[in-house]
C-alpha positions in Angstrom: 0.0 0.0 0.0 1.1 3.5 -0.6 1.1 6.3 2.0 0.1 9.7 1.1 3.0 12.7 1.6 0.9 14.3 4.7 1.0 10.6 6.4 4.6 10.1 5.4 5.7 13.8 7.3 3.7 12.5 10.3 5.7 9.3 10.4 9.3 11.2 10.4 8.1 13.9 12.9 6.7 11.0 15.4 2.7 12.9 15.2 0.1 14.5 12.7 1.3 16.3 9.9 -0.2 20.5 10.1 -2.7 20.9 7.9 -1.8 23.5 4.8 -4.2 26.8 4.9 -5.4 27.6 1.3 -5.0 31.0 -0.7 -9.1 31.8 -1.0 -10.5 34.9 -3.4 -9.7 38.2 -2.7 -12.3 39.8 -0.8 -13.5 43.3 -1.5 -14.4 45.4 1.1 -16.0 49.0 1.8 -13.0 51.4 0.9 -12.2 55.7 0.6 -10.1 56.5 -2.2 -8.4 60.6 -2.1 -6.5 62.3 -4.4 -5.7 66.5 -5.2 -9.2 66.0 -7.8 -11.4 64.1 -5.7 -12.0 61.2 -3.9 -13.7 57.7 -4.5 -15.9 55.8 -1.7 -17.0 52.0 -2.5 -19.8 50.0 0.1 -20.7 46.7 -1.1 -24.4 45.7 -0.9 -24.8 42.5 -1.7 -23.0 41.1 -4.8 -23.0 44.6 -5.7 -20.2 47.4 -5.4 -21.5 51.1 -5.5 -18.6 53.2 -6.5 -18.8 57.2 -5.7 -16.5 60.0 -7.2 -16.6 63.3 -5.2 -15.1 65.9 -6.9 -13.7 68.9 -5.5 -15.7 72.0 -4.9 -13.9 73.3 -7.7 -14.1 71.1 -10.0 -17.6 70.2 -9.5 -18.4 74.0 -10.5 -16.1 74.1 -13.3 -17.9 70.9 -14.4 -22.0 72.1 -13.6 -20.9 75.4 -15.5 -19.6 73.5 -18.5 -22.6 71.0 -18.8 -25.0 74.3 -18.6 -23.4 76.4 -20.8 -23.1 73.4 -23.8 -26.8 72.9 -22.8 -27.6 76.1 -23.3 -25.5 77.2 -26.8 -26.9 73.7 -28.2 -30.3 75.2 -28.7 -29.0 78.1 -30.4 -26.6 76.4 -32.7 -29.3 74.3 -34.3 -31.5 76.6 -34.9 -28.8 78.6 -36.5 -27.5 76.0 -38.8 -31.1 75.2 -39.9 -32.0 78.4 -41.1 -31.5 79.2 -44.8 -28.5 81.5 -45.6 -29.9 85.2 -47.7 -30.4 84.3 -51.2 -28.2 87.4 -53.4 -30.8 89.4 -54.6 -29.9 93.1 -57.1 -32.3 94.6 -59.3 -31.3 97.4 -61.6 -33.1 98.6 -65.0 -30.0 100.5 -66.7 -33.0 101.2 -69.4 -35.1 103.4 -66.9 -32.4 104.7 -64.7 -31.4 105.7 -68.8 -34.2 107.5 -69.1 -34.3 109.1 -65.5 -30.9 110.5 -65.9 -31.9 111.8 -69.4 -34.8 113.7 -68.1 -33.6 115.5 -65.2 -30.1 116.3 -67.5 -31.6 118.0 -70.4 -34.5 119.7 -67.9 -31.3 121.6 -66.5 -30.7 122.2 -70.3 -33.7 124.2 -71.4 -33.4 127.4 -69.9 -30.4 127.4 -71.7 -31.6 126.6 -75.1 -34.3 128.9 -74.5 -32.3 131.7 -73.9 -30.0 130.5 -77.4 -32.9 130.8 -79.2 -34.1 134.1 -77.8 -30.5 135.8 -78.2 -30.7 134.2 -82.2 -33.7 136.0 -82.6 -32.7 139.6 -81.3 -29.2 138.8 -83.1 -31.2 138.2 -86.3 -33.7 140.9 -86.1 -30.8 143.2 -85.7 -28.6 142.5 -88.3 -31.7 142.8 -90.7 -31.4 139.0 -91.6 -34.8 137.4 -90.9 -35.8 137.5 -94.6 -32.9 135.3 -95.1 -33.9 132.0 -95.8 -32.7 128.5 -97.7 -34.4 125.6 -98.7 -34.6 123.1 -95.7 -33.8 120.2 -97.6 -31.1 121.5 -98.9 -30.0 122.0 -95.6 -30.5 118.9 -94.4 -33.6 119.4 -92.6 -34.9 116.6 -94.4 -37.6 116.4 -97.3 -40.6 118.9 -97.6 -39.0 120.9 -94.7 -39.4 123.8 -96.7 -37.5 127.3 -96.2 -35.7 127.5 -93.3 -33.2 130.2 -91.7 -30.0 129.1 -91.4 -29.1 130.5 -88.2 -32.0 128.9 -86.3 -31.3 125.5 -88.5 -27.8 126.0 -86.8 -28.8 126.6 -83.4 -31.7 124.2 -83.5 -29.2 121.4 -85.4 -26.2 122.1 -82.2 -29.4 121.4 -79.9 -30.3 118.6 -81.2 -26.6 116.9 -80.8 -26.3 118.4 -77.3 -29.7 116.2 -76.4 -28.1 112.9 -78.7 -24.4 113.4 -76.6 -26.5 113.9 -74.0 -28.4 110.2 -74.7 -25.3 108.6 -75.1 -23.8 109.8 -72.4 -26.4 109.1 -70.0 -26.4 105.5 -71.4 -23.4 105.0 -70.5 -23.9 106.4 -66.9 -26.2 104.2 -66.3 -24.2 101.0 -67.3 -21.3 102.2 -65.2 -23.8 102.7 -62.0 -25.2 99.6 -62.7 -21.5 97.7 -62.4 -20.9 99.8 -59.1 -24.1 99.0 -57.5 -23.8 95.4 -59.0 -20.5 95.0 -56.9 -22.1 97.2 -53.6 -24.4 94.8 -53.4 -22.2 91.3 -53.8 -19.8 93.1 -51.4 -22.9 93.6 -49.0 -24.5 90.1 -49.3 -20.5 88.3 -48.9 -20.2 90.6 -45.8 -23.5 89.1 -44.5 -22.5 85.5 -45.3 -19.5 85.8 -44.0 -20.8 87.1 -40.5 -23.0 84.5 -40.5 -20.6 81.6 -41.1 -18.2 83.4 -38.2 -21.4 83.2 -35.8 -21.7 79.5 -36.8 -18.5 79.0 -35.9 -18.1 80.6 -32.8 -21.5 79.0 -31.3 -19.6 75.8 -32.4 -16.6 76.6 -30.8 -18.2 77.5 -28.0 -20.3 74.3 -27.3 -17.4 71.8 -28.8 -15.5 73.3 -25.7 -17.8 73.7 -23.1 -19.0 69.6 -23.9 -15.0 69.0 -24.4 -14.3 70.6 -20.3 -17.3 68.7 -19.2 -16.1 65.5 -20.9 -12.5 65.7 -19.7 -13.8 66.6 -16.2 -15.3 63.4 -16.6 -12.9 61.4 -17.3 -11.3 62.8 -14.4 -13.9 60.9 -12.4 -14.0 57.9 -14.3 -10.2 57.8 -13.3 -10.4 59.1 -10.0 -12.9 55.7 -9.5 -10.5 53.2 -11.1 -7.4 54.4 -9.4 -10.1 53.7 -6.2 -10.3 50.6 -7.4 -7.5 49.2 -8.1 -6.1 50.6 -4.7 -8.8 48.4 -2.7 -7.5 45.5 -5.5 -4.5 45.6 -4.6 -5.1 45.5 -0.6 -7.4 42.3 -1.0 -4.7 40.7 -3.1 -1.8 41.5 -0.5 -4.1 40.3 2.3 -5.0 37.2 0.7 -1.0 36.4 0.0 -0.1 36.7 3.7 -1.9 33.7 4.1 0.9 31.8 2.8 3.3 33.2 5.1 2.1 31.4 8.5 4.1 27.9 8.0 6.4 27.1 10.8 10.8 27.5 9.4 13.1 25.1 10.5 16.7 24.0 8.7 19.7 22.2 8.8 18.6 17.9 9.4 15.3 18.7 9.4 14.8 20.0 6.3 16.6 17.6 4.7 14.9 14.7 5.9 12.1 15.9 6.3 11.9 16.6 2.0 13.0 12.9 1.9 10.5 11.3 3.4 8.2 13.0 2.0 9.7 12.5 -1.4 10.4 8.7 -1.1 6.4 8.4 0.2 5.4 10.3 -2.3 6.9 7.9 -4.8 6.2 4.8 -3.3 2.5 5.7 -3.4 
């Protein structure tokens, strides 16, 4: 028959072999946790382990003033982004602002003409030249125009190309306004747009950072509760592994044949 190694060290002692304590599971147990940030608290209730963070005072405000702020800006930013940007909008008739300039610039005009044709007149009847006439067509004044004088043909003829450069001129006013209101108003509307994508970005800035403080000030917590943790880990294992320390040292003989014994037992069975 064989004999076990406990029955063996019994035999070579001359009594009962001690009996070997076992290594059982690291027990958790209620713990506090502090650190500069915070501090951690864990109570067990059953097979469950409640972990509190507790920040400090002024971290919790920094954190509650973050969250409300974000809260707060979120609204806003939405609403902003959803609304439809200004649509560029110029209207401009270079035809009727043609015809405007045209009217008010050649109503300045007649006083003058009308004081050309007046002077003609005393000028003619003085000199003893109103008999003097010319055929109209001959003139130019077109067909079946008749007898004309040619002193009021020539005033009336300068008139008429003061009023046509006049026409021509106001024409092209009009197209040149037209180009400088043109870029007024593109300059106005990318002014606009350009506000309004800055005010999108700074509500954005503004809530990505106030969310990002309020984030990192959570994980701030999250790390003040593992660091809790793994402290009250780490006492359970130590406690458990000084189980292992409360065998009885002897040397020399003893030792010796005491680890023979039990080898050669040990074999044998």
């Amino acid at each position: 028959m064989g004999l076990g190694i406990g029955k063996a060290v019994g035999g070579l002692l001359g009594g009962k072999a001690p009996k070997m304590k076992t290594l059982g599971g690291a027990q958790f147990q209620d713990f506090t946790y502090t650190t500069s940030q915070g501090g951690a608290t864990g109570t067990k209730e059953g097979d469950k382990y409640n972990i509190a963070v507790n920040l400090t005072p002024e971290l919790k405000a920094l954190q509650d003033m973050a969250m409300a702020g974000a809260t707060g800006l979120f609204p806003s930013y939405l609403q902003a982004i959803q609304q439809r940007p200004d649509q560029f909008q110029f209207g401009y008739d270079p035809l009727a602002a043609q015809q405007q300039m045209f009217a008010q610039q050649s109503a300045l005009l007649q006083p003058e003409f009308a004081r050309q044709r007046q002077q003609l007149q005393s000028d003619i009847f003085g000199s003893g030249r109103m008999g003097l006439l010319m055929a109209g067509e001959s003139a130019g004044a077109g067909t079946g125009a008749g007898m004309v004088n040619p002193d009021a043909f020539g005033l009336a003829r300068a008139q008429s190309q003061t009023l046509s450069d006049l026409a021509a001129a106001t024409r092209q006013q009009a197209m040149q306004e037209q180009g400088q209101l043109f870029g007024e108003a593109l300059q106005s509307y990318e002014a606009r747009d350009a506000a309004r994508q800055q005010y999108l970005a700074n509500l954005g800035t503004g809530f990505t950072g106030l969310f990002g403080t309020a984030g990192t000030i959570g994980e701030i917590e999250r790390t003040i509760a593992g660091q809790g943790v793994g402290f009250e880990e780490a006492k359970a294992r130590a406690a458990a592994g000084s189980m292992y320390q409360q065998q009885p040292k002897s040397g020399g003989l003893f030792d010796t044949a005491l680890m023979a014994g039990a080898t050669y037992y040990g074999l044998k069975g």
